[in-house]
Structure formats: structure tokens, C-alpha cells
mmJSON file of the N, C-alpha and C atoms, coordinates in Angstrom:
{"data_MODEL":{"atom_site":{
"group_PDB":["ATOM","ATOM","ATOM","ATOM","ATOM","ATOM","ATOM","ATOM","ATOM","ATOM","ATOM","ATOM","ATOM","ATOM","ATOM","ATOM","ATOM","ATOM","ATOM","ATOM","ATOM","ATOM","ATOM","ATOM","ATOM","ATOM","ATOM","ATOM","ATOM","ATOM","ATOM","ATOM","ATOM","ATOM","ATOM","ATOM","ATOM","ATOM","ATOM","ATOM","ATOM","ATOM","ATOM","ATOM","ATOM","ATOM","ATOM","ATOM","ATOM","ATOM","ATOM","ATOM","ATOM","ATOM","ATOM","ATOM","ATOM","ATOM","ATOM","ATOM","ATOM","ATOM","ATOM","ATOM","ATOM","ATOM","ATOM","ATOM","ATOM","ATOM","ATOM","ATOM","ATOM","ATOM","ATOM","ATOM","ATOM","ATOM","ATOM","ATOM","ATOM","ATOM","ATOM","ATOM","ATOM","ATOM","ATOM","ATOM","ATOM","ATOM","ATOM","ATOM","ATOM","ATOM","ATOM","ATOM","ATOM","ATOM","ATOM","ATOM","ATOM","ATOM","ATOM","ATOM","ATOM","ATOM","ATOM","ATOM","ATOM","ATOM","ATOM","ATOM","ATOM","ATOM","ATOM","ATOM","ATOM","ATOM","ATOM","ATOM","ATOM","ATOM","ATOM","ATOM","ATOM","ATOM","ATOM","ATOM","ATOM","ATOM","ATOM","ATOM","ATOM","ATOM","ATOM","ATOM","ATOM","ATOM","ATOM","ATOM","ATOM","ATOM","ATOM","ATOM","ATOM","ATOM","ATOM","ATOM","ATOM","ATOM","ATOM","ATOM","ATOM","ATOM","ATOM","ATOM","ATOM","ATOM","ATOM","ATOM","ATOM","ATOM","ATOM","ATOM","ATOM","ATOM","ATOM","ATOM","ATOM","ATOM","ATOM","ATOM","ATOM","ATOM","ATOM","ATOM","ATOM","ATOM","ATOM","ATOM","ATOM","ATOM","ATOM","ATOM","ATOM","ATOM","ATOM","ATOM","ATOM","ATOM","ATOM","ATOM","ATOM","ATOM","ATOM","ATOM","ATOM","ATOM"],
"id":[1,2,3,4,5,6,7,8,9,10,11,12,13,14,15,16,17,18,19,20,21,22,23,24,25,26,27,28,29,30,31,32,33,34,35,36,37,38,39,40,41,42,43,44,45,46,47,48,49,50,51,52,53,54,55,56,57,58,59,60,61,62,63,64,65,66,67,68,69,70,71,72,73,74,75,76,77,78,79,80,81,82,83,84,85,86,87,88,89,90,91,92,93,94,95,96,97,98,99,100,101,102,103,104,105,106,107,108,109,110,111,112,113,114,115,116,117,118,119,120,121,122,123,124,125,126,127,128,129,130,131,132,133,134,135,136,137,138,139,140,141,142,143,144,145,146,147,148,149,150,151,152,153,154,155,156,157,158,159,160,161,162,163,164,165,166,167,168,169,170,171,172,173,174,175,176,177,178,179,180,181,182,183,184,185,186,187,188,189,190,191,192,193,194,195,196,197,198],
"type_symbol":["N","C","C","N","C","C","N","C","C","N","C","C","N","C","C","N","C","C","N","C","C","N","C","C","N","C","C","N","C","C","N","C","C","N","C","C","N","C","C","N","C","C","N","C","C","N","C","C","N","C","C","N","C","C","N","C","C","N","C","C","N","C","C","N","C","C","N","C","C","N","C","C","N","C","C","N","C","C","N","C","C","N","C","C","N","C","C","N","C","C","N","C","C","N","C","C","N","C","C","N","C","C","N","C","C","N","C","C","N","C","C","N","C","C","N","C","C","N","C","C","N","C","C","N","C","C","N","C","C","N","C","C","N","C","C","N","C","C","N","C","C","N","C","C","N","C","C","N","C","C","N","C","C","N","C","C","N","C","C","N","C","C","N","C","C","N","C","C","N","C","C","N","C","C","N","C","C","N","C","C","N","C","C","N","C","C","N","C","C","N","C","C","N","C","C","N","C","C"],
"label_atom_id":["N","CA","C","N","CA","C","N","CA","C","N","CA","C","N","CA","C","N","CA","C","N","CA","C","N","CA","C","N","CA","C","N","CA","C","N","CA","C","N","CA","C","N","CA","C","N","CA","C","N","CA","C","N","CA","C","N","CA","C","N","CA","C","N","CA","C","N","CA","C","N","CA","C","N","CA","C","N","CA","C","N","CA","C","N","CA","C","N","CA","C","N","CA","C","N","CA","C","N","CA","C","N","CA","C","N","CA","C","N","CA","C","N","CA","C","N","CA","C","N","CA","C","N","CA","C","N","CA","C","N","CA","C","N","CA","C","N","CA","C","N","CA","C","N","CA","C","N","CA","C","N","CA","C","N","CA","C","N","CA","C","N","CA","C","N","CA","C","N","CA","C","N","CA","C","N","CA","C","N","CA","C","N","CA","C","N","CA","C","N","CA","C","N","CA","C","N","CA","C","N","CA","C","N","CA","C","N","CA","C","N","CA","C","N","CA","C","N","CA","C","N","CA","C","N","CA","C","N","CA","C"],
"label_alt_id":[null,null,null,null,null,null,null,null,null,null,null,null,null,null,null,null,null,null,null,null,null,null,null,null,null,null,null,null,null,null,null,null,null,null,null,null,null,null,null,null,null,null,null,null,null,null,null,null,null,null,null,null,null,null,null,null,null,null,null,null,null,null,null,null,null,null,null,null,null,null,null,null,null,null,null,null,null,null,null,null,null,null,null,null,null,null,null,null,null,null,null,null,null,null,null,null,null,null,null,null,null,null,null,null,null,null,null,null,null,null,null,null,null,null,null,null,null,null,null,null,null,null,null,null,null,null,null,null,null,null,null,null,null,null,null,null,null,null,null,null,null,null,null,null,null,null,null,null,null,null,null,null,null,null,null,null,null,null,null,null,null,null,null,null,null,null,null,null,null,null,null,null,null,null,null,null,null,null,null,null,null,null,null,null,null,null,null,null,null,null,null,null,null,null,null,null,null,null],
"label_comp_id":["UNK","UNK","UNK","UNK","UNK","UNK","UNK","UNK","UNK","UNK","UNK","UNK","UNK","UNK","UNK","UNK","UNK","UNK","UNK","UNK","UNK","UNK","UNK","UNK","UNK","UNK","UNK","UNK","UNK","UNK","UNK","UNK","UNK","UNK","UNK","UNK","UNK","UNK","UNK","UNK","UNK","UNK","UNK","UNK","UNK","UNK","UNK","UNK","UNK","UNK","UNK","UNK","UNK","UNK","UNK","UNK","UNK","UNK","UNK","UNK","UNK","UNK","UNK","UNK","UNK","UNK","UNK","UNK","UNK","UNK","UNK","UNK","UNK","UNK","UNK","UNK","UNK","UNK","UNK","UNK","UNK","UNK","UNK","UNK","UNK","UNK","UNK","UNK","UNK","UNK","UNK","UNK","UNK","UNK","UNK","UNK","UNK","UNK","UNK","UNK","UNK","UNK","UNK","UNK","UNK","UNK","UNK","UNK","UNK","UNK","UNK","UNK","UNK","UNK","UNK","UNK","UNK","UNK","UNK","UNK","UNK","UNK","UNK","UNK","UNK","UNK","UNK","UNK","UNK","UNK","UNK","UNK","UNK","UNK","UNK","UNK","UNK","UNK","UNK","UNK","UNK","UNK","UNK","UNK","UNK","UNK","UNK","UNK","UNK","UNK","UNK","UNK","UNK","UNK","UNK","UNK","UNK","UNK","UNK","UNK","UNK","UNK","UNK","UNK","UNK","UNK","UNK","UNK","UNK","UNK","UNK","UNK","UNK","UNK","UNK","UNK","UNK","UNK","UNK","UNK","UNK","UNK","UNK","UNK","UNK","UNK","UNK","UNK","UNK","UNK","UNK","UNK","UNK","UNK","UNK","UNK","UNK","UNK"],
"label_asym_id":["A","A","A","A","A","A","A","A","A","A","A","A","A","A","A","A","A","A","A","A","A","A","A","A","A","A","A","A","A","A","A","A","A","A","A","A","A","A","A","A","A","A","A","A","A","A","A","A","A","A","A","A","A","A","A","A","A","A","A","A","A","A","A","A","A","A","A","A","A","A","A","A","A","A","A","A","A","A","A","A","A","A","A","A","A","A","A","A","A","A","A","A","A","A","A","A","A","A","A","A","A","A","A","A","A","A","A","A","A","A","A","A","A","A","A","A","A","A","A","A","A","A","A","A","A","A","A","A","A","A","A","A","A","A","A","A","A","A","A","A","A","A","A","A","A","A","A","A","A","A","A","A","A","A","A","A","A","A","A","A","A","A","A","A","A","A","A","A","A","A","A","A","A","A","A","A","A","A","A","A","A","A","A","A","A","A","A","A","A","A","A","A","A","A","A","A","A","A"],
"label_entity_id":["1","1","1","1","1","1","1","1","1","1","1","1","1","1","1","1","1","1","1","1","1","1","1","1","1","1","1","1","1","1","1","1","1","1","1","1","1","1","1","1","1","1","1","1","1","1","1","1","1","1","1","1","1","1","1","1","1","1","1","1","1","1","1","1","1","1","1","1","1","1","1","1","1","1","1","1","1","1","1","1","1","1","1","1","1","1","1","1","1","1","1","1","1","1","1","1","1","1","1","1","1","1","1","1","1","1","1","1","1","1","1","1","1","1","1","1","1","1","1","1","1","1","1","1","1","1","1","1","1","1","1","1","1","1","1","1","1","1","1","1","1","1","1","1","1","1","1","1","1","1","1","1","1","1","1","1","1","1","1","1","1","1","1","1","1","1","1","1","1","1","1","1","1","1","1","1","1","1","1","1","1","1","1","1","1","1","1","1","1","1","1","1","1","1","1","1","1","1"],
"label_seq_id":[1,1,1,2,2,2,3,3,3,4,4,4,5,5,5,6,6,6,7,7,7,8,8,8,9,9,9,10,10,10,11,11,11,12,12,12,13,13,13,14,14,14,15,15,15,16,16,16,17,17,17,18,18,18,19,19,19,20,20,20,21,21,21,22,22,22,23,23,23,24,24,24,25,25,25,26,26,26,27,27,27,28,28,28,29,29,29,30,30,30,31,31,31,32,32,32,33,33,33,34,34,34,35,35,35,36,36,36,37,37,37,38,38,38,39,39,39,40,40,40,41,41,41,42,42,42,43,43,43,44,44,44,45,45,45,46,46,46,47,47,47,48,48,48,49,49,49,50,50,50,51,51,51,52,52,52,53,53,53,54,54,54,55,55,55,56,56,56,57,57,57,58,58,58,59,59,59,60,60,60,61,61,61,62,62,62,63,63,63,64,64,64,65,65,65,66,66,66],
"pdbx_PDB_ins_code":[null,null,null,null,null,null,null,null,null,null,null,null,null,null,null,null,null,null,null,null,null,null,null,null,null,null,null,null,null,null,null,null,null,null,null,null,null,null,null,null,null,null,null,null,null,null,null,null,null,null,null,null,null,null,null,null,null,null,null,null,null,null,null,null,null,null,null,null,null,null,null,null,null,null,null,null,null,null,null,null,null,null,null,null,null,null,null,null,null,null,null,null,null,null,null,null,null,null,null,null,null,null,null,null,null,null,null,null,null,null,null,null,null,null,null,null,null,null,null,null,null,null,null,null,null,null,null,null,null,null,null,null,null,null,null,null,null,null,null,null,null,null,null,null,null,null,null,null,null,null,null,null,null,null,null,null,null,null,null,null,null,null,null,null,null,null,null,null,null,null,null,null,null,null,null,null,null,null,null,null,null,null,null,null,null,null,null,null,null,null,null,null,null,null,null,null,null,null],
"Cartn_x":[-45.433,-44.476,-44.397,-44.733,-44.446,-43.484,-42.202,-40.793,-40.542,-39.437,-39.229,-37.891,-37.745,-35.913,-35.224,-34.444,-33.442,-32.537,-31.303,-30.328,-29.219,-28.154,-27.636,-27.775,-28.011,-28.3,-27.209,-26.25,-24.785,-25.489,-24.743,-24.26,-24.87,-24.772,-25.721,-24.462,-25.096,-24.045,-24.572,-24.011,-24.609,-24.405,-25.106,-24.689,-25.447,-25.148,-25.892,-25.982,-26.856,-27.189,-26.054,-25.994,-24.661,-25.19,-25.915,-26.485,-26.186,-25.537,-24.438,-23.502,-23.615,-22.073,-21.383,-19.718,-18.764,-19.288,-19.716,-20.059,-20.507,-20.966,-21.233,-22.702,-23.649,-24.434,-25.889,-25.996,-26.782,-27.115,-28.068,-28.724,-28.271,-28.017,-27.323,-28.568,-28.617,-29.658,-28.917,-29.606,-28.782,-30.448,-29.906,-31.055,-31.08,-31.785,-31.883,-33.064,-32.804,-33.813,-35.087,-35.977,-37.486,-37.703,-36.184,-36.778,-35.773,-35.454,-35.05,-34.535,-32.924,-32.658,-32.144,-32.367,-31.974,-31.395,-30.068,-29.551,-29.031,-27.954,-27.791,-26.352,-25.717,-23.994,-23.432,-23.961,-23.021,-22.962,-23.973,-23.894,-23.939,-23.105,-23.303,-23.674,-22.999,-23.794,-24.738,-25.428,-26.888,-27.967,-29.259,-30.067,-30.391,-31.095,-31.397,-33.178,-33.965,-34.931,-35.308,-35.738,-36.408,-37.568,-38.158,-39.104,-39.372,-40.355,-40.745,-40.727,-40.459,-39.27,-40.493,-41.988,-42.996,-43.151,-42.923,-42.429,-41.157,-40.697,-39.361,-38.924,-39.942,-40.468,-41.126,-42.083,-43.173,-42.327,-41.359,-40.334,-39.593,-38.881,-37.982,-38.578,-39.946,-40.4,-41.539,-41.907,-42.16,-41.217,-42.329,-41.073,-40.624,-39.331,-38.723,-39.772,-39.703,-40.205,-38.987,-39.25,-38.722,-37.596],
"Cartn_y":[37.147,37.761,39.238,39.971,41.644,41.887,42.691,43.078,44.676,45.204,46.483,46.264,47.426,47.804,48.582,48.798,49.19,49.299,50.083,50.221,48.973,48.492,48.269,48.375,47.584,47.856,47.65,48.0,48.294,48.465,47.897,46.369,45.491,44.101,43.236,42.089,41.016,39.536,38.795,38.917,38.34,36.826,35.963,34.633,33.88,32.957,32.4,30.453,29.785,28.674,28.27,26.623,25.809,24.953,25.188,24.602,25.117,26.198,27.387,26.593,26.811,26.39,27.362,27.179,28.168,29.06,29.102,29.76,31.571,31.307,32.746,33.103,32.568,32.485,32.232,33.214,32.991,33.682,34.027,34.747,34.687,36.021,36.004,36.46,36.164,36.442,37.458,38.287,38.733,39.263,38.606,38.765,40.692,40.917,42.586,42.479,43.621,43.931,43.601,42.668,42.813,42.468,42.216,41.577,40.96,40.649,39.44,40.34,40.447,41.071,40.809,40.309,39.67,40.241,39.771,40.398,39.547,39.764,39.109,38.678,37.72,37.575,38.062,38.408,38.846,40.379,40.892,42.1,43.083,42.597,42.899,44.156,45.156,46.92,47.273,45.919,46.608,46.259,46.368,46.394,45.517,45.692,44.457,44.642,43.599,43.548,43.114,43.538,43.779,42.962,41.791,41.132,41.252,41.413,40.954,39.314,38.725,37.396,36.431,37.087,36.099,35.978,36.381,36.267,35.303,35.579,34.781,33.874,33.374,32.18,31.168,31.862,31.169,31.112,31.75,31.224,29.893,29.982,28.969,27.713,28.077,26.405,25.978,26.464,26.225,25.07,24.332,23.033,23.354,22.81,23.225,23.033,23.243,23.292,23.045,22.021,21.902,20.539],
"Cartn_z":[-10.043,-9.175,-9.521,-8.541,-8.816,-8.631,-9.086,-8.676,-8.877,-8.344,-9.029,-9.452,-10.244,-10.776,-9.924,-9.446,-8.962,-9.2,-9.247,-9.249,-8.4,-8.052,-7.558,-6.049,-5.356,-3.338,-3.334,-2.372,-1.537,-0.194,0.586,0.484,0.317,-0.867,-1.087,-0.921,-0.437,-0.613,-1.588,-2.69,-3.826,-3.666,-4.224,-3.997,-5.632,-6.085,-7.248,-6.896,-7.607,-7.282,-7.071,-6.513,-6.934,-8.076,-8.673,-10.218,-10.923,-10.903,-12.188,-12.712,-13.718,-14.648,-14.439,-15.038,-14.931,-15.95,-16.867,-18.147,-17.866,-16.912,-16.315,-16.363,-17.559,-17.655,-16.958,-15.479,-14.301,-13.284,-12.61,-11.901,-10.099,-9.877,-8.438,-7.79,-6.818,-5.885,-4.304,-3.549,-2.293,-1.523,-0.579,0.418,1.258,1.097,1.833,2.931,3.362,4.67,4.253,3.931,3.641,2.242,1.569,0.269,-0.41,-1.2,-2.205,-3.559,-3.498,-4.985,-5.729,-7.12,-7.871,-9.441,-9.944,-11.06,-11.681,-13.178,-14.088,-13.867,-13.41,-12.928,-14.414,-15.476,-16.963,-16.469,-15.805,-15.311,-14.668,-13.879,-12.142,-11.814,-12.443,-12.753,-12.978,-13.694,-14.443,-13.718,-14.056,-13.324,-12.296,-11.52,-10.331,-9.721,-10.207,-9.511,-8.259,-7.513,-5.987,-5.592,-5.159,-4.904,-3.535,-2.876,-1.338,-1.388,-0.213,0.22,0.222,0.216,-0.135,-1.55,-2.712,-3.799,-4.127,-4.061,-3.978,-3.484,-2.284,-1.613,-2.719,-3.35,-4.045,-5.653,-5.658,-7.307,-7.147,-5.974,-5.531,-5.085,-4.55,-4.449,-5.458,-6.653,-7.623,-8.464,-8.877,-9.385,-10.837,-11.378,-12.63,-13.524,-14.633,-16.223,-16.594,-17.543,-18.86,-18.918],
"occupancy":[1.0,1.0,1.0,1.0,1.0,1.0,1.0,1.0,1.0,1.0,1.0,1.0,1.0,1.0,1.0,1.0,1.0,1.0,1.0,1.0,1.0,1.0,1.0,1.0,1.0,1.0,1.0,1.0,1.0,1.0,1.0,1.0,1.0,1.0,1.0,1.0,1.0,1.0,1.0,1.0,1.0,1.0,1.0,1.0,1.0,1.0,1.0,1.0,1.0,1.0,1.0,1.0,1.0,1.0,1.0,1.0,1.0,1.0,1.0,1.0,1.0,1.0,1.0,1.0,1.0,1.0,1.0,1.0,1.0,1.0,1.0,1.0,1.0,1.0,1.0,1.0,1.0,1.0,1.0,1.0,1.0,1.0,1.0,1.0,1.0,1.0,1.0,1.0,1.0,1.0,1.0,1.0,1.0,1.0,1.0,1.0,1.0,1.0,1.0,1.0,1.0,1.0,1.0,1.0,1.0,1.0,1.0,1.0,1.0,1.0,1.0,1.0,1.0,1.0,1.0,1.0,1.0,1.0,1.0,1.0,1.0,1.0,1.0,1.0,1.0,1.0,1.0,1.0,1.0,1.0,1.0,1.0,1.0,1.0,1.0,1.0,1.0,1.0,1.0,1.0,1.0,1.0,1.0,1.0,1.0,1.0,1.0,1.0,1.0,1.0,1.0,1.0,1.0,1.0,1.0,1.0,1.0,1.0,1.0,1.0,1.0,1.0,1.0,1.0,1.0,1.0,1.0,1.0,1.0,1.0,1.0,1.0,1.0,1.0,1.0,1.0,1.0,1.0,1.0,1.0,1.0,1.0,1.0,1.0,1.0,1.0,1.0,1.0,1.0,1.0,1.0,1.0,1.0,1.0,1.0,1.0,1.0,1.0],
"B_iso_or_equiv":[0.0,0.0,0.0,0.0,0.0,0.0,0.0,0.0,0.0,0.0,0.0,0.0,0.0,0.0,0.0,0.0,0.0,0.0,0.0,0.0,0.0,0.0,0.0,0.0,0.0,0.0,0.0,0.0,0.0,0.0,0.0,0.0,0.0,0.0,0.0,0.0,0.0,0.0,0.0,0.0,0.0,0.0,0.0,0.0,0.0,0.0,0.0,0.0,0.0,0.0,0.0,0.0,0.0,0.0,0.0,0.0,0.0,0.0,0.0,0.0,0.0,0.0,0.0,0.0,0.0,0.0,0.0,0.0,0.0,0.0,0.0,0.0,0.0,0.0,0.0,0.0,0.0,0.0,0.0,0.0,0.0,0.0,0.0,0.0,0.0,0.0,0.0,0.0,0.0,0.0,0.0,0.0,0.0,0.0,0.0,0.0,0.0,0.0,0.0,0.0,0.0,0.0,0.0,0.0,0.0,0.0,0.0,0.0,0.0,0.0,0.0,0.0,0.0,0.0,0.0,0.0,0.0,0.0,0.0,0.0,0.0,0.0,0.0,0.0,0.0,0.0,0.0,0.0,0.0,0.0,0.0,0.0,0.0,0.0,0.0,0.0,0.0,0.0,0.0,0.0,0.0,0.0,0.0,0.0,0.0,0.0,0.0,0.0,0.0,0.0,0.0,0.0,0.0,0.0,0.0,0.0,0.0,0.0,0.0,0.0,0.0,0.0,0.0,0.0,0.0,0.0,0.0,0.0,0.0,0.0,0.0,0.0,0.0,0.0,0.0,0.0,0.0,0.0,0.0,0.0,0.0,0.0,0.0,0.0,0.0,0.0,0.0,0.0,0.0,0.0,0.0,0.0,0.0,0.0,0.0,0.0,0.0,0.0],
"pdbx_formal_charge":[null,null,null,null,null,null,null,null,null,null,null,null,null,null,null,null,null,null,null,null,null,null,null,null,null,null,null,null,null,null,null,null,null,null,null,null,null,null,null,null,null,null,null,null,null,null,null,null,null,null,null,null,null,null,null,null,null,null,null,null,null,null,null,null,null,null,null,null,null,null,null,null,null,null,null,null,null,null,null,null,null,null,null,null,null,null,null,null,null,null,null,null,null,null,null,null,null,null,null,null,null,null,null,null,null,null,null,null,null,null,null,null,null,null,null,null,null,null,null,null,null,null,null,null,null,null,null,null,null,null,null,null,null,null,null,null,null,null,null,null,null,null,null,null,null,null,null,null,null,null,null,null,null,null,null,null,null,null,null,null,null,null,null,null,null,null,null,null,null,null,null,null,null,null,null,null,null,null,null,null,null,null,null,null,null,null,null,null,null,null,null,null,null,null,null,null,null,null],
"auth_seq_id":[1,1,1,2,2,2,3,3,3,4,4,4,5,5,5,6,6,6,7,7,7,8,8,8,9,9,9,10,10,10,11,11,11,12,12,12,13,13,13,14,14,14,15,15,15,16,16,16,17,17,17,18,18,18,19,19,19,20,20,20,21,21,21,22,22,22,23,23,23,24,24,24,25,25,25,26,26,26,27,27,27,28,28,28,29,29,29,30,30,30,31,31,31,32,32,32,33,33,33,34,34,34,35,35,35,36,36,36,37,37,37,38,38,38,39,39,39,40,40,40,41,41,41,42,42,42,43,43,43,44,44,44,45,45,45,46,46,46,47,47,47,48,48,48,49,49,49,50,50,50,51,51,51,52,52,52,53,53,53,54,54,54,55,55,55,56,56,56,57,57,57,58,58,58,59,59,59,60,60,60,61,61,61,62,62,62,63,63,63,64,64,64,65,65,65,66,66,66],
"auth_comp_id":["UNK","UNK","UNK","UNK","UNK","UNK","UNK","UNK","UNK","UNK","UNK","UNK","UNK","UNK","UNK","UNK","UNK","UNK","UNK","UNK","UNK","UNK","UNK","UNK","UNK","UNK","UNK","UNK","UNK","UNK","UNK","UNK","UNK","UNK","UNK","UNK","UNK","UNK","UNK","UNK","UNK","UNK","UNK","UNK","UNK","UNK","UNK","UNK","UNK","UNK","UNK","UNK","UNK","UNK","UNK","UNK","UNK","UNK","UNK","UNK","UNK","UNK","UNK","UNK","UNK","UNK","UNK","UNK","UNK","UNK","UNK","UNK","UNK","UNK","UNK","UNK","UNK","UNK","UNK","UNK","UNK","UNK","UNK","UNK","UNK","UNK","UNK","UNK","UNK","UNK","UNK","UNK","UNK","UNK","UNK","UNK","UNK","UNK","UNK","UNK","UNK","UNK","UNK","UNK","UNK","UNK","UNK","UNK","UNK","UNK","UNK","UNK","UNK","UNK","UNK","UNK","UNK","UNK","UNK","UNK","UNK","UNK","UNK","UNK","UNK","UNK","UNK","UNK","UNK","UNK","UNK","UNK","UNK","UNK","UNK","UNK","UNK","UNK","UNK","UNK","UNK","UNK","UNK","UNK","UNK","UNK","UNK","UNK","UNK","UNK","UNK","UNK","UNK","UNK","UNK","UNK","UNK","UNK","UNK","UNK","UNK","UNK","UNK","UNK","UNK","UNK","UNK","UNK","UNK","UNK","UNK","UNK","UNK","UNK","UNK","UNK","UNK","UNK","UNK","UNK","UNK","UNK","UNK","UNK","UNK","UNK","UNK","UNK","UNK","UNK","UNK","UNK","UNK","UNK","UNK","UNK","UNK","UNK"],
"auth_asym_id":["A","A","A","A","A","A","A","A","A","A","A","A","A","A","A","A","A","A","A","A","A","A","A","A","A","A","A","A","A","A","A","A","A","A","A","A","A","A","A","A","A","A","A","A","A","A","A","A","A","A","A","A","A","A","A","A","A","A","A","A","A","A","A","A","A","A","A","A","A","A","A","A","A","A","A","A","A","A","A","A","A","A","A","A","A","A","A","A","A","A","A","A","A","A","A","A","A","A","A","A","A","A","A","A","A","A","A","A","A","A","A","A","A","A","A","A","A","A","A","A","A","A","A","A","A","A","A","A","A","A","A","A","A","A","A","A","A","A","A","A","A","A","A","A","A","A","A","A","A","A","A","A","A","A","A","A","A","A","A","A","A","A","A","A","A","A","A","A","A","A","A","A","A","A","A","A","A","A","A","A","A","A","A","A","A","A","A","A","A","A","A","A","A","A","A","A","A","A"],
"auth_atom_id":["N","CA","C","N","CA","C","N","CA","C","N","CA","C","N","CA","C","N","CA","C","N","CA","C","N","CA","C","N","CA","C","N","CA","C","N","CA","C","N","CA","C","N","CA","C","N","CA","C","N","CA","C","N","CA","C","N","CA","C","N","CA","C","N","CA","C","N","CA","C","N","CA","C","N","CA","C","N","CA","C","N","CA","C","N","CA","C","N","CA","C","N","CA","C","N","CA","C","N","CA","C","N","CA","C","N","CA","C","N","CA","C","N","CA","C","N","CA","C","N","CA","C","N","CA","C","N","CA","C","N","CA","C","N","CA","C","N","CA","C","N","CA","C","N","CA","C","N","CA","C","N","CA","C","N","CA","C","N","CA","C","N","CA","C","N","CA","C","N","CA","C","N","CA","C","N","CA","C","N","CA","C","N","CA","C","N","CA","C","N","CA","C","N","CA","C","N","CA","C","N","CA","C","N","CA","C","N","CA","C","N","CA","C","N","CA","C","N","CA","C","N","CA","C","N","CA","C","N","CA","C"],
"pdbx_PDB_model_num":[1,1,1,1,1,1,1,1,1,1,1,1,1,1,1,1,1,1,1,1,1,1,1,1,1,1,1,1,1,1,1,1,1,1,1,1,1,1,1,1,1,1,1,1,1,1,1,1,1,1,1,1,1,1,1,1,1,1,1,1,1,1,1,1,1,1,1,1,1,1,1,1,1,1,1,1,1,1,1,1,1,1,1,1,1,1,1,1,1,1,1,1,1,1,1,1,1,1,1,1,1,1,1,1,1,1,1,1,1,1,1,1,1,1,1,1,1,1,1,1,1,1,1,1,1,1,1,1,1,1,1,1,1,1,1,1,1,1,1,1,1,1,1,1,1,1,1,1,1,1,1,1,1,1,1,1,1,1,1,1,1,1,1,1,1,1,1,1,1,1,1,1,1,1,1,1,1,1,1,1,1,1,1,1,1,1,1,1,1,1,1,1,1,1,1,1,1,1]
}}}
């Protein structure tokens, strides 16, 4: 998967699995114009990587490990 860093996109609708625990401990995802951006819910300020939605296609239907 190739991604970039980015800063924060405004406006993003962040959303995270419903497989999250309360713990906080989990990855929000927000769909943008043409790509897929993804950050750390411990840190919503900090960085956020950028995938094109055929990427991010091919993470999500990849089957679990472990």
C-alpha cells in the first residue's frame, strides 16, 4: 500500500470500526474526494495518512492475521 502524510483534511467525517473497544486504542478512517484518510483516534491532531480508495479497497478486504 503506498500512502502519504498529511496534515489533518478539514472537513473529514471521521468514523472508526464498530470492532473498537472503548479503550481508545484505534484507527479512524474518513473518506475524501479520491481517497481514503486515515489516523490514530489517540491522536486526532497528529498525523494522517492519505491512500487512493484502490488501496484501501485492497486493506479492507484482505483477510485478518493473527
Amino acid at each position: 500500500m503506498n500512502g502519504t502524510n498529511r496534515t489533518n483534511p478539514a472537513p473529514a467525517r471521521w468514523r472508526k470500526s464498530s470492532h473498537s473497544g472503548d479503550e481508545g486504542a484505534c484507527v479512524e478512517m474518513a473518506p475524501l474526494t479520491g481517497a481514503v484518510a486515515v489516523r490514530d483516534s489517540k491522536d486526532p491532531a497528529g498525523p494522517v495518512l492519505v491512500f487512493p480508495p484502490h488501496a484501501w479497497a485492497a486493506f479492507t478486504a484482505a483477510p485478518p492475521r493473527g
